[in-house]
Biopython code that builds the backbone (N, CA, C, O; Angstrom):
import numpy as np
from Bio.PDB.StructureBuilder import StructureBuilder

atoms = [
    (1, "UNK", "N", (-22.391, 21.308, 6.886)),
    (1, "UNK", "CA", (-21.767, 21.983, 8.011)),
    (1, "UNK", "C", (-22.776, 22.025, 9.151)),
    (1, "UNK", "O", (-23.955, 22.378, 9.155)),
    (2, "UNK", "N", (-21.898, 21.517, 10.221)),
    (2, "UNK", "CA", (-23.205, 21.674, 11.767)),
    (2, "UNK", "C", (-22.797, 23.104, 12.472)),
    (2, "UNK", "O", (-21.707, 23.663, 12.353)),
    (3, "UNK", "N", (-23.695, 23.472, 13.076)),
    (3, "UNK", "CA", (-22.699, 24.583, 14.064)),
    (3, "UNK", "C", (-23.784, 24.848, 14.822)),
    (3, "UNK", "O", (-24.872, 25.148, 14.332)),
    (4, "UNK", "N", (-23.482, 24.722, 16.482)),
    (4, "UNK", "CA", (-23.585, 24.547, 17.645)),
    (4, "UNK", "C", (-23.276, 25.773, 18.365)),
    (4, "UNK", "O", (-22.432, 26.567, 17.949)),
    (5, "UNK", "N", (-24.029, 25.967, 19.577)),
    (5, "UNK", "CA", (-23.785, 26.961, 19.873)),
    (5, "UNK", "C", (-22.740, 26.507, 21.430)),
    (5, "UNK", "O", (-22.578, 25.312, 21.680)),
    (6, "UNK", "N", (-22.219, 27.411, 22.200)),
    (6, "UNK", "CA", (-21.226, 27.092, 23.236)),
    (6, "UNK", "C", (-21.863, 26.418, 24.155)),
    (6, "UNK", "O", (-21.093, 26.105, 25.063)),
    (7, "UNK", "N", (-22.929, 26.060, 24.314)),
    (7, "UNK", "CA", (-23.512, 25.699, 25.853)),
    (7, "UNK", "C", (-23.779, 24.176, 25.152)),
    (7, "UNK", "O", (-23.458, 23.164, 25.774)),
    (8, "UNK", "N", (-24.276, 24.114, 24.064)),
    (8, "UNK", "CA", (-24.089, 22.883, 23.564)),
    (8, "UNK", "C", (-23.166, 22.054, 23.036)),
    (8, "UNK", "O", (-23.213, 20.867, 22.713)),
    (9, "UNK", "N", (-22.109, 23.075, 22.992)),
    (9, "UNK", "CA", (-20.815, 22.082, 22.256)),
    (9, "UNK", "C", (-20.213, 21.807, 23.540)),
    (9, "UNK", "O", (-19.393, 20.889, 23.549)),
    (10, "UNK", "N", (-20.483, 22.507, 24.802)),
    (10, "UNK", "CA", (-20.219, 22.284, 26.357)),
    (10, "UNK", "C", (-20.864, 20.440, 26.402)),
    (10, "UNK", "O", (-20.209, 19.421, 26.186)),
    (11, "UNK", "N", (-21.688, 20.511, 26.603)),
    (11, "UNK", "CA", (-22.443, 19.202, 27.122)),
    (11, "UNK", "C", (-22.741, 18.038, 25.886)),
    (11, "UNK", "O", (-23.446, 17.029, 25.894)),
    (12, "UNK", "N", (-21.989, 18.570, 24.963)),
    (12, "UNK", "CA", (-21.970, 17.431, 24.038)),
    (12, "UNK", "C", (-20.666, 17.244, 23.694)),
    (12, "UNK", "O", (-20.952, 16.225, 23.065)),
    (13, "UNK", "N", (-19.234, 17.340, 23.519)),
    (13, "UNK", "CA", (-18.589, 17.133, 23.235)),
    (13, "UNK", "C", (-17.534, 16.066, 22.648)),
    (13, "UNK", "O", (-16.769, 16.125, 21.686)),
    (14, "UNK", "N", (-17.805, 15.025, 23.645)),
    (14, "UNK", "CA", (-17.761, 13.814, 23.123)),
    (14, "UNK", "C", (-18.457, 13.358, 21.510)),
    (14, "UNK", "O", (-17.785, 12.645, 20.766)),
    (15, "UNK", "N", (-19.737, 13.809, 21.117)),
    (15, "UNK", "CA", (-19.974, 13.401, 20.509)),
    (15, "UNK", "C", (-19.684, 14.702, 19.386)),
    (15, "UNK", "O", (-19.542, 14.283, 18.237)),
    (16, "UNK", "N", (-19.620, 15.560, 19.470)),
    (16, "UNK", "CA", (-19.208, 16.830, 18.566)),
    (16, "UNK", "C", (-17.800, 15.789, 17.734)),
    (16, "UNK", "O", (-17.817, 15.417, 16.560)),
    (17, "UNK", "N", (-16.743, 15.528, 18.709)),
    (17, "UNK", "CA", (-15.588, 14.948, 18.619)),
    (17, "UNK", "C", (-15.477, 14.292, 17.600)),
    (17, "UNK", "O", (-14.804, 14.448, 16.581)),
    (18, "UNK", "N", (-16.355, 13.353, 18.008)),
    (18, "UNK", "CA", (-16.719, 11.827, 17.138)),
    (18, "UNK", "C", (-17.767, 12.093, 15.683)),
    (18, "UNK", "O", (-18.099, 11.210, 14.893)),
    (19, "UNK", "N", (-18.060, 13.206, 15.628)),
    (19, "UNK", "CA", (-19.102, 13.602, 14.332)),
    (19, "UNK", "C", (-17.319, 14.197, 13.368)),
    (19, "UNK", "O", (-17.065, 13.775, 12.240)),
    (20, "UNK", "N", (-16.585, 14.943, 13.948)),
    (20, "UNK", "CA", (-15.678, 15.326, 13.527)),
    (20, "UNK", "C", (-14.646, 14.724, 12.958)),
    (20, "UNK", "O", (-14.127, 15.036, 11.886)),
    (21, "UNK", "N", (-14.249, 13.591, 13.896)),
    (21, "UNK", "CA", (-13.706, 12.819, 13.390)),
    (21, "UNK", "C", (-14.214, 11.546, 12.065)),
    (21, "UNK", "O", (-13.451, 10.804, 11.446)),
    (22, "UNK", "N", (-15.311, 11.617, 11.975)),
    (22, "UNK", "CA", (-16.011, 10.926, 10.812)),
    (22, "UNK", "C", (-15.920, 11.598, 9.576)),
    (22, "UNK", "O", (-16.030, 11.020, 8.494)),
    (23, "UNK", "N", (-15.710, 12.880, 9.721)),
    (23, "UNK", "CA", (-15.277, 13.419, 8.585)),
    (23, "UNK", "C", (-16.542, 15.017, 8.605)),
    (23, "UNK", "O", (-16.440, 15.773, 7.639)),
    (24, "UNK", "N", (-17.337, 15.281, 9.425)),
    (24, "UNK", "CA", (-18.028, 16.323, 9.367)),
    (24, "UNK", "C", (-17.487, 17.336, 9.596)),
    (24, "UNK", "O", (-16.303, 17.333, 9.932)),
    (25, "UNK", "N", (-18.278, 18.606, 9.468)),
    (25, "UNK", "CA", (-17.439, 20.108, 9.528)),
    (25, "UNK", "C", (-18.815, 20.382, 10.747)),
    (25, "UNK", "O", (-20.042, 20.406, 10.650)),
    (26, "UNK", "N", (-17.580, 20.604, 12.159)),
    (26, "UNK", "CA", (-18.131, 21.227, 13.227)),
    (26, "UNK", "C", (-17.605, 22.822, 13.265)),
    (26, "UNK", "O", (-16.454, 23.237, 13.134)),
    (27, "UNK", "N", (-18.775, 23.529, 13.476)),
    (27, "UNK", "CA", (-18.437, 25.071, 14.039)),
    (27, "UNK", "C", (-19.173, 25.390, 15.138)),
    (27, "UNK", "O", (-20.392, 25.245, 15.232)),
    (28, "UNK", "N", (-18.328, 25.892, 16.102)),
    (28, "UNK", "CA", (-18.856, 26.388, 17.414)),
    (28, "UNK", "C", (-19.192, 27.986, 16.910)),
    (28, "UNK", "O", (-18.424, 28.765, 16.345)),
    (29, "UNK", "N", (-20.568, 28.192, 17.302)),
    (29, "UNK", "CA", (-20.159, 30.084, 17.647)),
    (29, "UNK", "C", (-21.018, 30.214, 18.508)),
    (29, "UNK", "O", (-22.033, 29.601, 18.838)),
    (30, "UNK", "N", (-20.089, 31.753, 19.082)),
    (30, "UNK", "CA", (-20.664, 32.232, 19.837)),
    (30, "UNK", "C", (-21.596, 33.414, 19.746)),
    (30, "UNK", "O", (-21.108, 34.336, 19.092)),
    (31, "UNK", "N", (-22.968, 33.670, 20.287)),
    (31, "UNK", "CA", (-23.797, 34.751, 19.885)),
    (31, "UNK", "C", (-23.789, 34.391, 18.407)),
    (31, "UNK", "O", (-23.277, 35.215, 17.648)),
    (32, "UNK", "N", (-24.169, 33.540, 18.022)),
    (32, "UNK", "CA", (-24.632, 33.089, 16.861)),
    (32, "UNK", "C", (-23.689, 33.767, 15.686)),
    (32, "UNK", "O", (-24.165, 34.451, 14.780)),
    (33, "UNK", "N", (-22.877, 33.599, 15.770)),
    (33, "UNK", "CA", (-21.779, 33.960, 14.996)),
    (33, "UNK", "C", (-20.226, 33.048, 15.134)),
    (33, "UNK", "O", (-19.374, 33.385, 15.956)),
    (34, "UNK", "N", (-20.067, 32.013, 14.310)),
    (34, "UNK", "CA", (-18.560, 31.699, 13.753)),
    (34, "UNK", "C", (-17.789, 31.658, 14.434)),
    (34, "UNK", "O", (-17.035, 32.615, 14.261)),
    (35, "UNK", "N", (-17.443, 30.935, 15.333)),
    (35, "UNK", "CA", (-16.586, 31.514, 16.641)),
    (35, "UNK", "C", (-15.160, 30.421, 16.308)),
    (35, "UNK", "O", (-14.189, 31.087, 15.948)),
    (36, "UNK", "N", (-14.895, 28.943, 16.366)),
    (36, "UNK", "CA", (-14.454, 28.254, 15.488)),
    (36, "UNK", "C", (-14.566, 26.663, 14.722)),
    (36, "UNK", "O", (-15.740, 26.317, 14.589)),
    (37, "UNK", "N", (-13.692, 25.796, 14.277)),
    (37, "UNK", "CA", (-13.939, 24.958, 13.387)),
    (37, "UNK", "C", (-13.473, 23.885, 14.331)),
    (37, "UNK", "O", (-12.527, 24.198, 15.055)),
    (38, "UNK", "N", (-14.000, 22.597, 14.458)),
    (38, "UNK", "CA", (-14.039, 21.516, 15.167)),
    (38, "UNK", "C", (-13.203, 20.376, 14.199)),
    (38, "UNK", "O", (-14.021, 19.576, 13.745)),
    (39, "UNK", "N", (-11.987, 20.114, 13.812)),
    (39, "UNK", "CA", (-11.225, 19.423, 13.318)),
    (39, "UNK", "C", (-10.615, 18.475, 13.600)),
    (39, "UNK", "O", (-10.171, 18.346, 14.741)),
    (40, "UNK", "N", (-10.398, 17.434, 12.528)),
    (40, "UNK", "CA", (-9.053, 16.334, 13.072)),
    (40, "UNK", "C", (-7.216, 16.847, 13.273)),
    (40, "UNK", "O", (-6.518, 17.709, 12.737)),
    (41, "UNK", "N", (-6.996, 15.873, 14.246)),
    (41, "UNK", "CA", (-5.439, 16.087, 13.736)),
    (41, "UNK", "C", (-4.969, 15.422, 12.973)),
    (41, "UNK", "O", (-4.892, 14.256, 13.359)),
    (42, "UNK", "N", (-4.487, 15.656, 11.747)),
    (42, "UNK", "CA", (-3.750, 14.879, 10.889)),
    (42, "UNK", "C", (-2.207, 14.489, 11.250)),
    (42, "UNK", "O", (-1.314, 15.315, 11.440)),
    (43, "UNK", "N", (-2.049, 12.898, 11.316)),
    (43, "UNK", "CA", (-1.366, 12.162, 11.858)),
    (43, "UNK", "C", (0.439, 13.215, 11.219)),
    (43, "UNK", "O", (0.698, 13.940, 10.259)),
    (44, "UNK", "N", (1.310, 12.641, 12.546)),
    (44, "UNK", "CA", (2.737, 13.512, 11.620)),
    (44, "UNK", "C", (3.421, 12.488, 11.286)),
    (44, "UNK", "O", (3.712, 11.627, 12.116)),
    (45, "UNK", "N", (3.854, 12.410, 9.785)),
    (45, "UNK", "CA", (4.851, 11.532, 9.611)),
    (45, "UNK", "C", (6.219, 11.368, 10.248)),
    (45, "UNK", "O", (6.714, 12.473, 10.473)),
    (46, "UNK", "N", (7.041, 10.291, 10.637)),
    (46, "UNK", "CA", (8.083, 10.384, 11.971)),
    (46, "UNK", "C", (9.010, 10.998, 10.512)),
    (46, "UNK", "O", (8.583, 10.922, 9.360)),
    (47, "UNK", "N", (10.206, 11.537, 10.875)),
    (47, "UNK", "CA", (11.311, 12.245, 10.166)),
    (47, "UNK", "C", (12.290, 11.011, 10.422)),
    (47, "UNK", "O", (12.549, 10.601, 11.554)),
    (48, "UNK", "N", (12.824, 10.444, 9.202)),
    (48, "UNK", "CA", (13.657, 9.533, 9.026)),
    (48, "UNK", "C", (15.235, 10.340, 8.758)),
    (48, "UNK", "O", (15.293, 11.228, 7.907)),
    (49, "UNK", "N", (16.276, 10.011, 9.426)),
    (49, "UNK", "CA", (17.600, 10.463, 9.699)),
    (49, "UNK", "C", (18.215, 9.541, 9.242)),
    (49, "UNK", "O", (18.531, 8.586, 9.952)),
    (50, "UNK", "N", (18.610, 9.637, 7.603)),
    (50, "UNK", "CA", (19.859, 9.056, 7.258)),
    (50, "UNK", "C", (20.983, 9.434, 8.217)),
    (50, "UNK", "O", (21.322, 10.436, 8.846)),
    (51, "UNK", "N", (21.463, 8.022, 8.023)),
    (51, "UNK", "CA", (23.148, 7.788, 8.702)),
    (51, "UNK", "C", (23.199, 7.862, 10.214)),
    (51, "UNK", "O", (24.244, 7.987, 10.853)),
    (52, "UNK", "N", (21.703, 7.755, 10.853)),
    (52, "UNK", "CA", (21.890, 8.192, 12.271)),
    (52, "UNK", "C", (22.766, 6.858, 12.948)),
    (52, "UNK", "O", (23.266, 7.140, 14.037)),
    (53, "UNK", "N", (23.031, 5.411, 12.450)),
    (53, "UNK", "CA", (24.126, 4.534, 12.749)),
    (53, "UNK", "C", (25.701, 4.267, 12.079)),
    (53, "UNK", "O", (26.439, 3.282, 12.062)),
    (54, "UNK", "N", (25.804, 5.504, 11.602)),
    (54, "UNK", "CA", (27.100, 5.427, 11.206)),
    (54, "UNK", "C", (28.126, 5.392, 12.130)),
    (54, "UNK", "O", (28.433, 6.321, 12.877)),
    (55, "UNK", "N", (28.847, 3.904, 12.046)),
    (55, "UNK", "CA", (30.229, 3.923, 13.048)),
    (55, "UNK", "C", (29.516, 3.163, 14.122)),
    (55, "UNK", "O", (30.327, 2.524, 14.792)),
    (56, "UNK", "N", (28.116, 2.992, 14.567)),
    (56, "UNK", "CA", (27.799, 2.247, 15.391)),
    (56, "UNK", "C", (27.374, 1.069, 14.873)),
    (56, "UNK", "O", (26.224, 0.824, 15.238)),
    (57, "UNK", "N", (27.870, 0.199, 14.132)),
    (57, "UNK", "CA", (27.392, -1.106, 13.316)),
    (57, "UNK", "C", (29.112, -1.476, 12.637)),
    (57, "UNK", "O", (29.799, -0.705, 11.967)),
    (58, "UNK", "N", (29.464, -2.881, 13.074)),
    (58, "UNK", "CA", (30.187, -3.260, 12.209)),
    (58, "UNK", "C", (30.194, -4.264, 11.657)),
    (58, "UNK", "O", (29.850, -4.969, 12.606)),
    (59, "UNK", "N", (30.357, -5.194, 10.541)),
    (59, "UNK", "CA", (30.697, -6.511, 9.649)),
    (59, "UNK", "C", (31.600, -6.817, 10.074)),
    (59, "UNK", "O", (32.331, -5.861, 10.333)),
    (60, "UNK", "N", (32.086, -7.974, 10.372)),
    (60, "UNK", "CA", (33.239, -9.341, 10.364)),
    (60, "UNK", "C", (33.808, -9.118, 9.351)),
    (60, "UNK", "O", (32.953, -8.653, 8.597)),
    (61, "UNK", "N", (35.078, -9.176, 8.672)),
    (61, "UNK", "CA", (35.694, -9.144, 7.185)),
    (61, "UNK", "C", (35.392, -10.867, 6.899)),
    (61, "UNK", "O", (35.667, -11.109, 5.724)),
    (62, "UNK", "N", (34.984, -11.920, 7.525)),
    (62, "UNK", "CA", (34.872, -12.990, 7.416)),
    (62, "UNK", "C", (33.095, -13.222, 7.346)),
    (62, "UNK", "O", (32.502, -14.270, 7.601)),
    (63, "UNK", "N", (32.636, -12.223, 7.025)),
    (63, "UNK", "CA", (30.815, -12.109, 7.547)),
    (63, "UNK", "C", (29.967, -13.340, 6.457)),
    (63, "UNK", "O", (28.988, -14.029, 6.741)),
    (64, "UNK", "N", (30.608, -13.302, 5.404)),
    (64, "UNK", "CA", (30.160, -14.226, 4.187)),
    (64, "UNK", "C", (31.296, -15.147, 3.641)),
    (64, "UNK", "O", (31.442, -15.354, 2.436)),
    (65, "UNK", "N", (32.107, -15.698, 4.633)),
    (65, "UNK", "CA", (32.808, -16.385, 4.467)),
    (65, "UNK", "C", (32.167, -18.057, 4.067)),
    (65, "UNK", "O", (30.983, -18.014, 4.402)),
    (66, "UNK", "N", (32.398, -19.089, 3.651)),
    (66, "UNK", "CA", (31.772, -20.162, 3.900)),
    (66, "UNK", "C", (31.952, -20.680, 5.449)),
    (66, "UNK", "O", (32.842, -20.523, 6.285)),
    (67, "UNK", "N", (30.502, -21.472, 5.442)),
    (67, "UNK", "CA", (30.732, -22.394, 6.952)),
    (67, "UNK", "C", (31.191, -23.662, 6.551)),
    (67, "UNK", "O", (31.116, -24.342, 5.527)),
    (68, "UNK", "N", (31.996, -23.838, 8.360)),
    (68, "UNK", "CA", (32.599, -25.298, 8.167)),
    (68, "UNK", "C", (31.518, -26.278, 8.232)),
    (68, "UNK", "O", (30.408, -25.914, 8.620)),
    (69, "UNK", "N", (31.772, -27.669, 7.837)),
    (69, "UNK", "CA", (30.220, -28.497, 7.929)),
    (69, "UNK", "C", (29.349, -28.746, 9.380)),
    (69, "UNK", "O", (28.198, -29.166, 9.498)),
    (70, "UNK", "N", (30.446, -28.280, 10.582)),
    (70, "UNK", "CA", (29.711, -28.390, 11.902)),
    (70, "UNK", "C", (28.888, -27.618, 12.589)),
    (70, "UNK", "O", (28.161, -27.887, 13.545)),
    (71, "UNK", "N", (29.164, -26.138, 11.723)),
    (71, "UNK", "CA", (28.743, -25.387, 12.036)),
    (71, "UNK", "C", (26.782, -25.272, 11.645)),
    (71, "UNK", "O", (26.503, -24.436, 12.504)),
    (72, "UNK", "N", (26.137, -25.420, 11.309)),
    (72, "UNK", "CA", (25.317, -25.718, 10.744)),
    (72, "UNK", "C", (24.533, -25.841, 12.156)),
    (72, "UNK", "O", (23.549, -25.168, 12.462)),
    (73, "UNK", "N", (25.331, -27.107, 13.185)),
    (73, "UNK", "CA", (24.311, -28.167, 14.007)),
    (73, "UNK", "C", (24.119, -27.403, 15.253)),
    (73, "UNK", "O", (23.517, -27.887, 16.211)),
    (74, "UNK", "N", (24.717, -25.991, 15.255)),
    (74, "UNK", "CA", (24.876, -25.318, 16.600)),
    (74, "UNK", "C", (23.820, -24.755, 16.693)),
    (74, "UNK", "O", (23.567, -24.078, 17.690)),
]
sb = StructureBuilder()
sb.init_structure("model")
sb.init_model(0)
sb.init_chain("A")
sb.init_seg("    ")
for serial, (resi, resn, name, xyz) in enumerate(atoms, 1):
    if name == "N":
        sb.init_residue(resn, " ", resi, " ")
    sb.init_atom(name, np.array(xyz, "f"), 0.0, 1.0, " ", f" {name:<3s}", serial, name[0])
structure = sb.get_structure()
């Protein structure tokens, strides 16, 4: 665990950031005391919506029909 005090987590930040994101445990305090924790954001998984194309999609009743032999050359 690092922990920094405010005037330095001021003028370093960028690199506070980048220690954090590597996987270290940053703490800022203030008056030498715990003030808080310097973390990643953990990515959000997107929310998948069954049926959100229902009624907007349709098949041909002919969709798997066979092709004629000309069709092929188009």
């Amino acid at each position: 665990m690092r922990q920094v005090n405010m005037l330095e987590a001021k003028t370093a930040l960028s690199e506070l950031v980048a220690a954090a994101l590597r996987g270290e445990e940053i703490v800022i305090a203030r008056a030498n005391k715990p003030a808080v924790r310097l973390v990643p954001v953990e990515p959000v998984a997107p929310v998948r919506r069954f049926g959100w194309a229902t009624g907007k999609i349709s098949v041909a009743e002919d969709f798997d029909a066979p092709l004629d032999a000309f069709s092929s050359y188009r």
